[in-house]
C-alpha positions as CSV (number, residue, x, y, z in Angstrom):
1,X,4.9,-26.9,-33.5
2,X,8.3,-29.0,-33.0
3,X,9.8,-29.1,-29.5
4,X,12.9,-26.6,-29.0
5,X,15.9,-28.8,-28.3
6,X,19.5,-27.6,-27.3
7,X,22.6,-29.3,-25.7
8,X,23.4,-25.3,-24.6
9,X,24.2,-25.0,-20.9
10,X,25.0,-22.7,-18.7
11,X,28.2,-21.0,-18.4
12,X,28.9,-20.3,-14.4
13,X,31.5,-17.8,-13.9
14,X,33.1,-16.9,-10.5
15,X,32.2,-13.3,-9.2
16,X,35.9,-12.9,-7.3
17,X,37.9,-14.2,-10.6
18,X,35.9,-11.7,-12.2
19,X,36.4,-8.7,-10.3
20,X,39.7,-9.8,-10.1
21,X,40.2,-9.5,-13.8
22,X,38.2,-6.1,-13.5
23,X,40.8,-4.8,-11.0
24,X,44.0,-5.9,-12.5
25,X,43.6,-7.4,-16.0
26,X,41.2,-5.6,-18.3
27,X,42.4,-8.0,-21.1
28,X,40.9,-10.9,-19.9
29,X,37.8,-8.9,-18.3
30,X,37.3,-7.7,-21.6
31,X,37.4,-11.7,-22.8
32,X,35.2,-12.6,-20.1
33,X,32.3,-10.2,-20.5
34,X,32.5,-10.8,-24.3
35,X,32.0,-14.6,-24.1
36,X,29.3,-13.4,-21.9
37,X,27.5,-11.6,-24.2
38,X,28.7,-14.3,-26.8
39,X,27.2,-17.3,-25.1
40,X,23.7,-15.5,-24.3
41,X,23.4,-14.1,-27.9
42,X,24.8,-16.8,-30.5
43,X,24.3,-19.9,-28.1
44,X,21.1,-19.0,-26.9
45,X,22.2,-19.9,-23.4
46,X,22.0,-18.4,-19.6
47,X,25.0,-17.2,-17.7
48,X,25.2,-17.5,-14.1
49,X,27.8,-15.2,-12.3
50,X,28.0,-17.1,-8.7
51,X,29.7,-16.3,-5.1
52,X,31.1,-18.8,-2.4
53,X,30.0,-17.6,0.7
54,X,32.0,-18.9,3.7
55,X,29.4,-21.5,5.0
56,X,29.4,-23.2,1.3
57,X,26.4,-21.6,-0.2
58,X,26.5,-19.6,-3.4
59,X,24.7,-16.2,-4.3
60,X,23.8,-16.8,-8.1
61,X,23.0,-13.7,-10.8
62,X,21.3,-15.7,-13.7
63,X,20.9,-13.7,-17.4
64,X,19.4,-15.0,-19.9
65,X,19.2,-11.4,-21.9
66,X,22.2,-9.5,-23.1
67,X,20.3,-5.8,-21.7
68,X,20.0,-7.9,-18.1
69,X,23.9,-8.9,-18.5
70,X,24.5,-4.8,-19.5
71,X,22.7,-3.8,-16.8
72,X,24.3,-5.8,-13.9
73,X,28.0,-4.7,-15.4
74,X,27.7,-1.1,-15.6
75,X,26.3,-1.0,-12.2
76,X,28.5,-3.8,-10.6
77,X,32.2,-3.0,-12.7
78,X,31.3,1.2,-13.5
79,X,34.8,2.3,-14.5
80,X,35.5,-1.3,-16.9
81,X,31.9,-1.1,-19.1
């Protein structure tokens, strides 16, 4: 069996741009969940959605499976998915 190899990495995406977008421009939350969905389904890759807290630490949400991804959105951004 040959060892898997990929250059894919992770695509980290910024939980306040994102609600953002989901408040104010559905255009480019639209763009952002599809690359989402793109980069775990074609690219075979993880995406992290992450928050800066106020002491410098970060709250991560890690998918590696589009149904995880789906899941998190309809119950994080109801009235966008």
């Amino acid at each position: 069996m040959e060892p898997i190899t990929t250059n894919a990495k992770i695509l980290k995406i910024n939980h306040a741009i994102l609600t953002e977008a989901a408040m104010f421009n559905h255009s480019l939350f639209d763009s952002l969940v599809l690359s989402m969905y793109e980069h775990i389904k074609e690219r075979n890759s993880e995406v992290e959605i992450y928050t800066e807290e106020f002491n410098g630490e970060e709250t991560e949400h890690l998918f590696d499976a589009p149904d995880m991804l789906d899941t998190w959105l309809k119950t994080t951004y109801p009235n966008n998915i």
